[in-house]
PDB file with SEQRES, HELIX, SHEET and CRYST1 records, atoms N, CA, C and O in Angstrom:
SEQRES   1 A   59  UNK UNK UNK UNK UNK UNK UNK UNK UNK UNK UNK UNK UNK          
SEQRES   2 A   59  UNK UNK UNK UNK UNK UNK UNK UNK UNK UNK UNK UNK UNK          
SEQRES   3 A   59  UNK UNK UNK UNK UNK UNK UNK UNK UNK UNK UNK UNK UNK          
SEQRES   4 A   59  UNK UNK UNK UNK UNK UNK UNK UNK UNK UNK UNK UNK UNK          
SEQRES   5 A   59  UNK UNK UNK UNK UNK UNK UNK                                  
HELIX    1 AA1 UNK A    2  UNK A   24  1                                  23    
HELIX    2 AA2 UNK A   32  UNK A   53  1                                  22    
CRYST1    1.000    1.000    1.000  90.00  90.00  90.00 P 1           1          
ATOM      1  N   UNK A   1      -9.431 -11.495  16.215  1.00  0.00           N  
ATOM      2  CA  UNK A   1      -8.456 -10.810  17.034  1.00  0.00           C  
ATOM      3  C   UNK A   1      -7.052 -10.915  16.425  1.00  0.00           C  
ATOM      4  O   UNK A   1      -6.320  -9.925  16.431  1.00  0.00           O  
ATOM      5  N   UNK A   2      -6.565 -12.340  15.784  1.00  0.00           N  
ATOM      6  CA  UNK A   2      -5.426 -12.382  15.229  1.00  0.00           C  
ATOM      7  C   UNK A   2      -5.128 -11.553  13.942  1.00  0.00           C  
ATOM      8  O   UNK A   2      -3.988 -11.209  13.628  1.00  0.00           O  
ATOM      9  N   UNK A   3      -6.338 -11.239  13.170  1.00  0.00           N  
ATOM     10  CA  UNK A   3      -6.225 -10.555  12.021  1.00  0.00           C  
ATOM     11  C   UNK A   3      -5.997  -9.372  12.448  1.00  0.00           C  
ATOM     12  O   UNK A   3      -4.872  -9.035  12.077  1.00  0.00           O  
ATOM     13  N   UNK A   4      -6.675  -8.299  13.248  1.00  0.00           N  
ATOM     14  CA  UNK A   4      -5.897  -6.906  14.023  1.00  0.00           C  
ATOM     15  C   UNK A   4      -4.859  -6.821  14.341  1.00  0.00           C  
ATOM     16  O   UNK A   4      -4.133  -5.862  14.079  1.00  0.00           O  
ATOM     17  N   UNK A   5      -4.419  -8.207  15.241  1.00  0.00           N  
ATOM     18  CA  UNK A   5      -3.048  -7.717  15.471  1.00  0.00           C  
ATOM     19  C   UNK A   5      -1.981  -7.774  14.197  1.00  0.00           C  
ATOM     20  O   UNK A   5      -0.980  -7.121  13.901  1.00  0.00           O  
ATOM     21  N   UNK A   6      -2.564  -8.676  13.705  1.00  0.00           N  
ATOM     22  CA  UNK A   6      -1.373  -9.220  12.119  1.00  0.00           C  
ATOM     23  C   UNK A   6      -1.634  -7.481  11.784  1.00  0.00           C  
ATOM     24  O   UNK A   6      -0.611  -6.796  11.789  1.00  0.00           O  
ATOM     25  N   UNK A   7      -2.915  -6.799  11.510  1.00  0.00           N  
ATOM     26  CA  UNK A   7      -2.713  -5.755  10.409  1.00  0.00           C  
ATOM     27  C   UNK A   7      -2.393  -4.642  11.287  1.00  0.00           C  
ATOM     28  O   UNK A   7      -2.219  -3.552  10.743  1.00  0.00           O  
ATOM     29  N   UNK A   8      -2.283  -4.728  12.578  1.00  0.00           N  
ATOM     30  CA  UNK A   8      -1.399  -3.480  13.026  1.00  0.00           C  
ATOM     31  C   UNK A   8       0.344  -3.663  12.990  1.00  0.00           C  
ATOM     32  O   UNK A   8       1.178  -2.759  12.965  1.00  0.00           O  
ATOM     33  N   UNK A   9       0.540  -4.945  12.995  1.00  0.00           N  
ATOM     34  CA  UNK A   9       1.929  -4.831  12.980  1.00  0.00           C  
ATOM     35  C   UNK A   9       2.089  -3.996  11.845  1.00  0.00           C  
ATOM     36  O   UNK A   9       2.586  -2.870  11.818  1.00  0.00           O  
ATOM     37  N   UNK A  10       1.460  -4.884  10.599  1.00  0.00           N  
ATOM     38  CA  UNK A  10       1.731  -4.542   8.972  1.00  0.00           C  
ATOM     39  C   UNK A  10       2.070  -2.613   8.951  1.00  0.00           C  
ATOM     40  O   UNK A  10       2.975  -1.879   8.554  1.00  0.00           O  
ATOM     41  N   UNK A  11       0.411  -2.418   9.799  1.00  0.00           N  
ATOM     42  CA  UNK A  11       0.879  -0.574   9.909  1.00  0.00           C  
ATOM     43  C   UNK A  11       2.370   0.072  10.514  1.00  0.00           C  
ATOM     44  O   UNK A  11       2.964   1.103  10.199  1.00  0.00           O  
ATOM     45  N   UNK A  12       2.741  -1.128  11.642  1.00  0.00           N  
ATOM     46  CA  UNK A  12       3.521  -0.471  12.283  1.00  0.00           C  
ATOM     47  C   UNK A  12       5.018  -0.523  11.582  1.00  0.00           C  
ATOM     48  O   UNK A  12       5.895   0.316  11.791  1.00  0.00           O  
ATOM     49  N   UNK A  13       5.168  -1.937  10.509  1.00  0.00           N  
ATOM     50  CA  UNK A  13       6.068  -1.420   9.956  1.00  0.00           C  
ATOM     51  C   UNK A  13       6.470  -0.672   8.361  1.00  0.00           C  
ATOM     52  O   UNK A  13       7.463  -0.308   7.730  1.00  0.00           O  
ATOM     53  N   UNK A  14       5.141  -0.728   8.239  1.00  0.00           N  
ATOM     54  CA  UNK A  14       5.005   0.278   7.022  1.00  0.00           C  
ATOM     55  C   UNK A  14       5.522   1.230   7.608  1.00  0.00           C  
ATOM     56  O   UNK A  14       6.701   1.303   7.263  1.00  0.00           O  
ATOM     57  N   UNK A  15       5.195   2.171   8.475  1.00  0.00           N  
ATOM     58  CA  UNK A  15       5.700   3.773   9.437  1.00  0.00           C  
ATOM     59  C   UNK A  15       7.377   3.537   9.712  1.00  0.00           C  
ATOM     60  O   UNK A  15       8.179   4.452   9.522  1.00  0.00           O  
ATOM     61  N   UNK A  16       7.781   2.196  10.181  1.00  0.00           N  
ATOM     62  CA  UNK A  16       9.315   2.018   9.741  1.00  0.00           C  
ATOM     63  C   UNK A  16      10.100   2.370   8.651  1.00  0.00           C  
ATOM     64  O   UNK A  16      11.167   2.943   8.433  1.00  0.00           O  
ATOM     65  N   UNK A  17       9.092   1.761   7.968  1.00  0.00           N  
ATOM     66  CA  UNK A  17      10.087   1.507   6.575  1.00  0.00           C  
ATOM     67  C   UNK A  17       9.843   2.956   6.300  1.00  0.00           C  
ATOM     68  O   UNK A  17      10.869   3.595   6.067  1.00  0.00           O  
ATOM     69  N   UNK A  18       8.503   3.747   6.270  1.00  0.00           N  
ATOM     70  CA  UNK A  18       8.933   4.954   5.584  1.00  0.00           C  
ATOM     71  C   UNK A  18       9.828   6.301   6.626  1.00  0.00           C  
ATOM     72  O   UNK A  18      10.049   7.483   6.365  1.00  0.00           O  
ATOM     73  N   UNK A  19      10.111   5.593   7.649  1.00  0.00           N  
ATOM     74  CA  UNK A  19      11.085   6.236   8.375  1.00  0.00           C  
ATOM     75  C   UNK A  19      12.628   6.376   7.367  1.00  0.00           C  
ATOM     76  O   UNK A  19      13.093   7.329   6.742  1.00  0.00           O  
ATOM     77  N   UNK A  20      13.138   4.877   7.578  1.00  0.00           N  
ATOM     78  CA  UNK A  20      13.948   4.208   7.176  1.00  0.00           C  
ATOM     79  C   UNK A  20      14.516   5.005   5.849  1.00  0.00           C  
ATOM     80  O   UNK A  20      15.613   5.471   5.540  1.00  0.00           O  
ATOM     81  N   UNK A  21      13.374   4.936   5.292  1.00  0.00           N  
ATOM     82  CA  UNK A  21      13.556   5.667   3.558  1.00  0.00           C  
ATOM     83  C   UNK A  21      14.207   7.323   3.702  1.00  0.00           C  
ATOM     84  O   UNK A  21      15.179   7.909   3.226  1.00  0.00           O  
ATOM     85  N   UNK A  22      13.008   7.708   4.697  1.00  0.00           N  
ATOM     86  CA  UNK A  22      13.732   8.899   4.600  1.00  0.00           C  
ATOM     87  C   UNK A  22      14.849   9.206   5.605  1.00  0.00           C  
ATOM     88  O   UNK A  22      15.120  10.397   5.753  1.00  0.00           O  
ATOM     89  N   UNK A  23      15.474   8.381   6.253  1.00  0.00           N  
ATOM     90  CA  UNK A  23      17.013   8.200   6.483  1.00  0.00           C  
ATOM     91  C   UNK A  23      17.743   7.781   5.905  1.00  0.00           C  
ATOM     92  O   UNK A  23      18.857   8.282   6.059  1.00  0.00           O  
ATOM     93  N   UNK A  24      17.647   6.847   5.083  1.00  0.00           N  
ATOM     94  CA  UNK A  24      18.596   6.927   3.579  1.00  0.00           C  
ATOM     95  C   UNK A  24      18.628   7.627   2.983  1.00  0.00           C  
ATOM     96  O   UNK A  24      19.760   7.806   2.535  1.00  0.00           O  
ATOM     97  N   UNK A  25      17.698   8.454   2.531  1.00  0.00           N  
ATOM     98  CA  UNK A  25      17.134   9.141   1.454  1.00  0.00           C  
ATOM     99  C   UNK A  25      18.352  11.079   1.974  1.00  0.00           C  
ATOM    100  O   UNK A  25      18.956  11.917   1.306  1.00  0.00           O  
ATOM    101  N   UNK A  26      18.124  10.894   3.213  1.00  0.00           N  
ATOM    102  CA  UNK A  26      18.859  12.352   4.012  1.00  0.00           C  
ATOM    103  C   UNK A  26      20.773  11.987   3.691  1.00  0.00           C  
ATOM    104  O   UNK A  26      21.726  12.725   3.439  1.00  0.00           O  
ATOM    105  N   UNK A  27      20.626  10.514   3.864  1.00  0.00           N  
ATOM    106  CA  UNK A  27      22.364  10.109   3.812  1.00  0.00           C  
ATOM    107  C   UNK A  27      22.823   9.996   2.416  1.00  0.00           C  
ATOM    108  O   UNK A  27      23.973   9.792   2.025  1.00  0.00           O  
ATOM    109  N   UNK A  28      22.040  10.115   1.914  1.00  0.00           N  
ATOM    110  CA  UNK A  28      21.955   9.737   0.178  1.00  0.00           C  
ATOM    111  C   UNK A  28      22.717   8.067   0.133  1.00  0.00           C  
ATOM    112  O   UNK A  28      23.753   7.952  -0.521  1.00  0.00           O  
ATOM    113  N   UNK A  29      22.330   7.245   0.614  1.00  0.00           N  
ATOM    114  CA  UNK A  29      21.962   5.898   0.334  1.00  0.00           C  
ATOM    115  C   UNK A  29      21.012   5.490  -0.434  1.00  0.00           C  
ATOM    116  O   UNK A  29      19.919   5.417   0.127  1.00  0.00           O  
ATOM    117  N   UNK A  30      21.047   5.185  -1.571  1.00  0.00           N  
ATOM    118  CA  UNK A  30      20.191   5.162  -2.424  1.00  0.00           C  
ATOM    119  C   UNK A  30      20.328   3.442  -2.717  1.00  0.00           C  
ATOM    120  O   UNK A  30      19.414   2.815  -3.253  1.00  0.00           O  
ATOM    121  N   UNK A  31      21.380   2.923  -2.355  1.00  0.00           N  
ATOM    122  CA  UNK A  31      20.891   1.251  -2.587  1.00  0.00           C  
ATOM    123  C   UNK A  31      19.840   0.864  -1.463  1.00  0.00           C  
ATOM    124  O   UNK A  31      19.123  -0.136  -1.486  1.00  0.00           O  
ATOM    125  N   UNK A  32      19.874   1.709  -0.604  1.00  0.00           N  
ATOM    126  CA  UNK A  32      18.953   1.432   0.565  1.00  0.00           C  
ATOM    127  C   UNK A  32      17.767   2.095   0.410  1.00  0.00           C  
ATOM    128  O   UNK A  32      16.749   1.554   0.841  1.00  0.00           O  
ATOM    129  N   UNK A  33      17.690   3.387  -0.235  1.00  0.00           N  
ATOM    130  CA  UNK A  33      16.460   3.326  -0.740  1.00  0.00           C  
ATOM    131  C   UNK A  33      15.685   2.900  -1.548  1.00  0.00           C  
ATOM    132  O   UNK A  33      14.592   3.407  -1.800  1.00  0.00           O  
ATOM    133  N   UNK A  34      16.092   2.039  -1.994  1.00  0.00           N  
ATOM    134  CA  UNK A  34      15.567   1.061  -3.264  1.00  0.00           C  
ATOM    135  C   UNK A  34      15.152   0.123  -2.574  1.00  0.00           C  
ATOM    136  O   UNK A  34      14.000  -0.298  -2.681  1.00  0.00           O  
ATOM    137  N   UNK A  35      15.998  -0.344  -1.774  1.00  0.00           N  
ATOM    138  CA  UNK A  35      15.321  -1.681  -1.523  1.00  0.00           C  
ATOM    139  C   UNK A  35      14.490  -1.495  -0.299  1.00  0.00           C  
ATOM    140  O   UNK A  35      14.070  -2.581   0.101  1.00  0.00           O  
ATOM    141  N   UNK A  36      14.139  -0.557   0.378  1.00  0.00           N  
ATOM    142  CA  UNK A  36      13.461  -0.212   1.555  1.00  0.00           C  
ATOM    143  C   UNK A  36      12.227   0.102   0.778  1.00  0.00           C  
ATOM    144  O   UNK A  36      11.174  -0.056   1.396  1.00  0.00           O  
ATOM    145  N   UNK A  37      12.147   0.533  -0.509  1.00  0.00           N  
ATOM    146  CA  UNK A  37      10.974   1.280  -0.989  1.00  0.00           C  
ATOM    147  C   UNK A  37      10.540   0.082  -1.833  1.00  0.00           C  
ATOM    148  O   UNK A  37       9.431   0.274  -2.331  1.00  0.00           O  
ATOM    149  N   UNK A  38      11.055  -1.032  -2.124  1.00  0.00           N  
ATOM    150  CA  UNK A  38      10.627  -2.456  -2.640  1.00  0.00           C  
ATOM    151  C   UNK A  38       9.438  -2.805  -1.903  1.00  0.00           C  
ATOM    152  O   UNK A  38       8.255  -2.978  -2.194  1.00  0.00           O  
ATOM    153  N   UNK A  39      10.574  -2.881  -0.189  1.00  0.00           N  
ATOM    154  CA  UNK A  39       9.971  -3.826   0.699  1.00  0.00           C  
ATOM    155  C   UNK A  39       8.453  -3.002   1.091  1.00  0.00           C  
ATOM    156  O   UNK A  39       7.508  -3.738   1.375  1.00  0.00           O  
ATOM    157  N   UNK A  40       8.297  -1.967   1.100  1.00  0.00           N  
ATOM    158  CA  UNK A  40       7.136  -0.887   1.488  1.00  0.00           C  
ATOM    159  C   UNK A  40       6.175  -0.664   0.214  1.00  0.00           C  
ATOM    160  O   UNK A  40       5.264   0.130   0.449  1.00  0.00           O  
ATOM    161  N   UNK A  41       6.196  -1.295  -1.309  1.00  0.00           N  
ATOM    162  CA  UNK A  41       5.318  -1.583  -2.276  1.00  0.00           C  
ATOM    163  C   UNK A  41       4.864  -3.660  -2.083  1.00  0.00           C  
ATOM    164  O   UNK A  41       4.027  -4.413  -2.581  1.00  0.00           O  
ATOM    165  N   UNK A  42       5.498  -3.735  -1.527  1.00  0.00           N  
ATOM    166  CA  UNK A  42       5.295  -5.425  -1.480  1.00  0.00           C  
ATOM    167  C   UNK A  42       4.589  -5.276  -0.482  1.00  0.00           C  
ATOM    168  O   UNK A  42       3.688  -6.113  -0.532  1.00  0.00           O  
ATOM    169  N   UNK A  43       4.484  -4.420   0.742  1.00  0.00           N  
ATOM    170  CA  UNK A  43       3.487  -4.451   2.443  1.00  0.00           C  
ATOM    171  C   UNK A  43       2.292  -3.688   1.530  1.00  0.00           C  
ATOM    172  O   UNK A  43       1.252  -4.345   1.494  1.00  0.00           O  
ATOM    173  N   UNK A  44       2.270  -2.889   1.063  1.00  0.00           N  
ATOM    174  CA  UNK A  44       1.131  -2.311   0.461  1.00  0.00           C  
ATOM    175  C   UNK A  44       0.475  -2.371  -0.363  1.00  0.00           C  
ATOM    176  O   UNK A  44      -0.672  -1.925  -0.399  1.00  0.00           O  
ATOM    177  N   UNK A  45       1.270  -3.156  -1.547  1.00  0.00           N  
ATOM    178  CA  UNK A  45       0.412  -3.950  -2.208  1.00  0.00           C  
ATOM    179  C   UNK A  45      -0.537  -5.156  -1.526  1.00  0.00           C  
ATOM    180  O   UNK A  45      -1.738  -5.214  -1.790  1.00  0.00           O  
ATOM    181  N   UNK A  46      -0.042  -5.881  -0.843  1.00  0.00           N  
ATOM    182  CA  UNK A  46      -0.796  -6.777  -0.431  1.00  0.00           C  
ATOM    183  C   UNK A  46      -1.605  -6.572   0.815  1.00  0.00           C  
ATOM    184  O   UNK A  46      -2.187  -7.445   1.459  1.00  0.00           O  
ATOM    185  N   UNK A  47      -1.549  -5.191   1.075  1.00  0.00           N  
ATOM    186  CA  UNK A  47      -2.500  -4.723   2.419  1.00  0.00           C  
ATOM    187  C   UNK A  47      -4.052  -4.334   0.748  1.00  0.00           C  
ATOM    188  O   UNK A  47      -5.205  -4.765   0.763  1.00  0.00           O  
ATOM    189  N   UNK A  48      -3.580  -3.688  -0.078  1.00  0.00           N  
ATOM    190  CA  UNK A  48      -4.701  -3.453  -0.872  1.00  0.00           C  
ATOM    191  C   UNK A  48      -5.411  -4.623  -1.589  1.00  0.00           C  
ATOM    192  O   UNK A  48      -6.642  -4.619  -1.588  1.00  0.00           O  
ATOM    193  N   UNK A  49      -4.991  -5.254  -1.974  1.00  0.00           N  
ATOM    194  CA  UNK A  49      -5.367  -6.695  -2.559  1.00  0.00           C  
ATOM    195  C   UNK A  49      -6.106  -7.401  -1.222  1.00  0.00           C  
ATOM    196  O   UNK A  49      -7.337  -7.378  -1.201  1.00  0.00           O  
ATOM    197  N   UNK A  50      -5.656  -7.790  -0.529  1.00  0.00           N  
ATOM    198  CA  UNK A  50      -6.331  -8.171   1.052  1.00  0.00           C  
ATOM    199  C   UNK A  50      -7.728  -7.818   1.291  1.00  0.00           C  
ATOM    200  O   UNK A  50      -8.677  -8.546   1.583  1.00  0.00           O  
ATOM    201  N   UNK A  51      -7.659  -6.435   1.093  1.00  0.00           N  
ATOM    202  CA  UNK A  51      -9.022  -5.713   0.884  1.00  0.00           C  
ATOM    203  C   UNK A  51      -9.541  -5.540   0.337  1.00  0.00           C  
ATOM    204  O   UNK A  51     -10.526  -4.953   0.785  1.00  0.00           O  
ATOM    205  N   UNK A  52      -9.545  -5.818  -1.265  1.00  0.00           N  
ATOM    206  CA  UNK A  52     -10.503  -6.016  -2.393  1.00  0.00           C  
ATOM    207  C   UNK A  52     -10.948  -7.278  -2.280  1.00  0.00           C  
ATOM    208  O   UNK A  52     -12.159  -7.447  -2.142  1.00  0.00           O  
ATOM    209  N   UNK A  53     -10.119  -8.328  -2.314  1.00  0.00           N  
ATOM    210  CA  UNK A  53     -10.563  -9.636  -2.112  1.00  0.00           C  
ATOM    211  C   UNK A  53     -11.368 -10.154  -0.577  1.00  0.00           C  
ATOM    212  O   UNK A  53     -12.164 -11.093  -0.548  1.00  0.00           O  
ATOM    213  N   UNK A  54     -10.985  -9.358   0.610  1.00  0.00           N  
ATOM    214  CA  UNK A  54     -11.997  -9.424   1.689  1.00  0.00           C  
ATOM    215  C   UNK A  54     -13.563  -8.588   1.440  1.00  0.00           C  
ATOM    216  O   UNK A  54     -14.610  -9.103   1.835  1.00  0.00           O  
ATOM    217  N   UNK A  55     -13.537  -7.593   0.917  1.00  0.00           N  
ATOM    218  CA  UNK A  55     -14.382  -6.954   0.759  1.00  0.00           C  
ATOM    219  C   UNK A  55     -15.910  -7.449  -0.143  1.00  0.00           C  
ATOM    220  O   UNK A  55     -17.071  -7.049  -0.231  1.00  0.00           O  
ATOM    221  N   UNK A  56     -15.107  -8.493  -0.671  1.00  0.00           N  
ATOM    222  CA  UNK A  56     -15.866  -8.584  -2.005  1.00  0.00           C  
ATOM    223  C   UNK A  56     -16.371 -10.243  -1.500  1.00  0.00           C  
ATOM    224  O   UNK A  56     -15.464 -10.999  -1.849  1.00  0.00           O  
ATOM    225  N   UNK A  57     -17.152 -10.790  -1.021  1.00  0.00           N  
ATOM    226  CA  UNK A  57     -17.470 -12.278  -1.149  1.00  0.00           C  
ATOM    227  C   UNK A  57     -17.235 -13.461  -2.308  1.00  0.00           C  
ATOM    228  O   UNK A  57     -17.090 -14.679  -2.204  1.00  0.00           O  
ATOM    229  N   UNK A  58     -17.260 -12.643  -3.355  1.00  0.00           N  
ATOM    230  CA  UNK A  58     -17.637 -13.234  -4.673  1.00  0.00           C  
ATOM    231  C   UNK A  58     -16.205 -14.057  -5.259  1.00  0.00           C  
ATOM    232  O   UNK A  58     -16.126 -14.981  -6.068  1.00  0.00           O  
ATOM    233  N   UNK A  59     -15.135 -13.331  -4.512  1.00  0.00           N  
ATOM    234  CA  UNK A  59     -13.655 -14.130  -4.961  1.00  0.00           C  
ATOM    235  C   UNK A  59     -13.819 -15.258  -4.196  1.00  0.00           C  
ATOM    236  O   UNK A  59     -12.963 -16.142  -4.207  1.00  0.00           O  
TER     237      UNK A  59                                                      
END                                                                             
């Protein structure tokens, strides 16, 4: 049950951040889109890794 809720937050602020982006992105803030688009390869990288390594028993 704790792992659902952990990976819906994760969804819910992935959908932030790519809000976020494209409100910088409209203001042309671009130090903010950099680092908003950091923080949204660091949630998604490790949502994919999570799942190769859950998926797989053998790790």
């Amino acid at each position: 049950m704790e792992e659902v809720r952990k990976e819906n937050e994760k969804r819910e602020r992935i959908l932030e951040l790519k809000e976020a982006i494209k409100k910088a992105e409209a203001e042309w803030n671009t130090s903010d889109v950099e680092k908003l688009k950091k923080e949204l390869r660091g949630l998604t990288n490790e949502s994919f890794l999570t799942k190769i390594f859950k998926s797989d028993g053998r790790y």
